[in-house]
C-alpha positions in Angstrom: -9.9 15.6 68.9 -10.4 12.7 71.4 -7.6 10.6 71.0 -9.8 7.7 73.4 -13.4 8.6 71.6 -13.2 4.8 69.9 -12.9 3.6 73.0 -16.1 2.9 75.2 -16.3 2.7 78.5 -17.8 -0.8 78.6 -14.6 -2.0 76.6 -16.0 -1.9 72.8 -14.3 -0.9 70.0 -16.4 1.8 68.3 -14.7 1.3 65.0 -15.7 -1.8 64.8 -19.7 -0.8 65.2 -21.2 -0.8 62.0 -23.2 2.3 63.0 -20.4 4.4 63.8 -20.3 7.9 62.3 -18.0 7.0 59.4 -20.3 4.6 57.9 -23.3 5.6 55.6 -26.0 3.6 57.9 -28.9 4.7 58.8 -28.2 5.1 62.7 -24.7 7.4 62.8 -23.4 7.1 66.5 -20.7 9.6 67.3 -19.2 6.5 69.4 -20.4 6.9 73.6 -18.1 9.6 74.5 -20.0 12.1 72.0 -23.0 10.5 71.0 -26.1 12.3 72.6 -29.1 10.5 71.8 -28.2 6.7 70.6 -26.9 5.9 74.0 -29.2 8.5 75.9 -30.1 5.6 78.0 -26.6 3.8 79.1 -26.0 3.1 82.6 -22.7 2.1 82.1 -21.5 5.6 80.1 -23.5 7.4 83.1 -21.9 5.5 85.3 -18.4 5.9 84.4 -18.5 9.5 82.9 -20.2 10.4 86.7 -17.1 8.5 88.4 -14.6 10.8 85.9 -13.2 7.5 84.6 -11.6 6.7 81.0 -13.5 3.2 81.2 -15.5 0.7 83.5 -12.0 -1.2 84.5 -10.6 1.9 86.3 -13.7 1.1 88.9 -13.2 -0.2 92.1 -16.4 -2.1 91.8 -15.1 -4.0 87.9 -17.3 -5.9 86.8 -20.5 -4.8 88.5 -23.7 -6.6 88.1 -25.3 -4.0 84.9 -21.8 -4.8 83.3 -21.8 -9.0 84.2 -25.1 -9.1 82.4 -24.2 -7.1 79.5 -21.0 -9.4 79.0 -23.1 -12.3 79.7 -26.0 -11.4 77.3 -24.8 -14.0 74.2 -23.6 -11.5 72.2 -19.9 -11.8 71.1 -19.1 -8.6 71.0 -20.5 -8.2 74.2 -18.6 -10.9 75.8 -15.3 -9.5 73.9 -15.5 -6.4 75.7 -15.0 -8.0 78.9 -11.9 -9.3 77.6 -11.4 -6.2 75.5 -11.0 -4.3 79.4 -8.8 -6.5 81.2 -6.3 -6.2 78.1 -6.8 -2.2 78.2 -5.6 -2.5 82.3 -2.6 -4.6 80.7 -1.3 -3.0 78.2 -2.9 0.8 78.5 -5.5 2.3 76.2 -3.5 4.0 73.4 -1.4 0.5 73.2 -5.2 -1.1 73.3 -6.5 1.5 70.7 -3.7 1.2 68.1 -4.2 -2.8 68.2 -7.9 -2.1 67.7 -6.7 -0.2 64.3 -4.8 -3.0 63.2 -7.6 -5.4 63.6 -10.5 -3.7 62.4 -8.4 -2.4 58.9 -8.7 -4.8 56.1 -6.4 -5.7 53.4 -8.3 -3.2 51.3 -7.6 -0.1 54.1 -11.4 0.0 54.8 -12.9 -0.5 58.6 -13.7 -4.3 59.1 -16.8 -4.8 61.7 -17.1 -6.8 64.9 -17.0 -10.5 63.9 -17.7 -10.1 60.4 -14.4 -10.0 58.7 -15.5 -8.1 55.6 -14.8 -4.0 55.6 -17.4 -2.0 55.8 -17.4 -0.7 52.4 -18.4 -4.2 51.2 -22.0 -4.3 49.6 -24.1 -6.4 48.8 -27.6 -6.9 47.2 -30.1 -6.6 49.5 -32.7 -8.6 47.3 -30.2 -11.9 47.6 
């Protein structure tokens, strides 16, 4: 098993996605280190994956200008995987991963999702 596979190379947390294999969602990614399809299309996991690297801070060229916009694109989680990186390059990845854990695990053991602060195995009605 891939002890970094939550860890993308743009800085997200996969196990915070709510479309991350373990859920029941529609989309089931395999996170960017193993999904094929879903993220077919990223410049950033061809990029990094070319250059052999673990993720997009390891670059010489951190942040280039796909990954400034990405950051910069008014999504939070977007924006937190810029900070996400430059803690990664401070503390290390498994240090970065097992925080990650911590965070995204609610009170009830279940995953909590980016900027939601519920766990994933909360449901609601659709219909309300």
């Amino acid at each position: 098993m891939n002890k970094h596979k939550l860890l993308s190379y743009c800085g997200l947390y996969c196990g915070g996605c709510k479309n991350y294999h373990e859920n029941s969602g529609e989309h089931k990614c395999l996170g960017c280190r193993n999904e094929k399809e879903l993220v077919a299309d990223c410049l950033t996991k061809a990029c990094a994956a070319g250059k052999n690297l673990l993720h997009c801070g390891e670059c010489g060229d951190f942040p280039c200008a796909p990954l400034e916009n990405f950051y910069k694109d008014g999504r939070k989680h977007h924006a937190l995987a810029f900070i996400n990186i430059h803690r990664i390059n401070k503390i290390g990845a498994e240090e970065w991963l097992k925080e990650q854990e911590k965070v995204h695990t609610s009170q009830c053991g279940e995953r909590l999702l980016w900027g939601t602060g519920q766990c994933c195995a909360f449901k609601t009605d659709p219909s309300q």
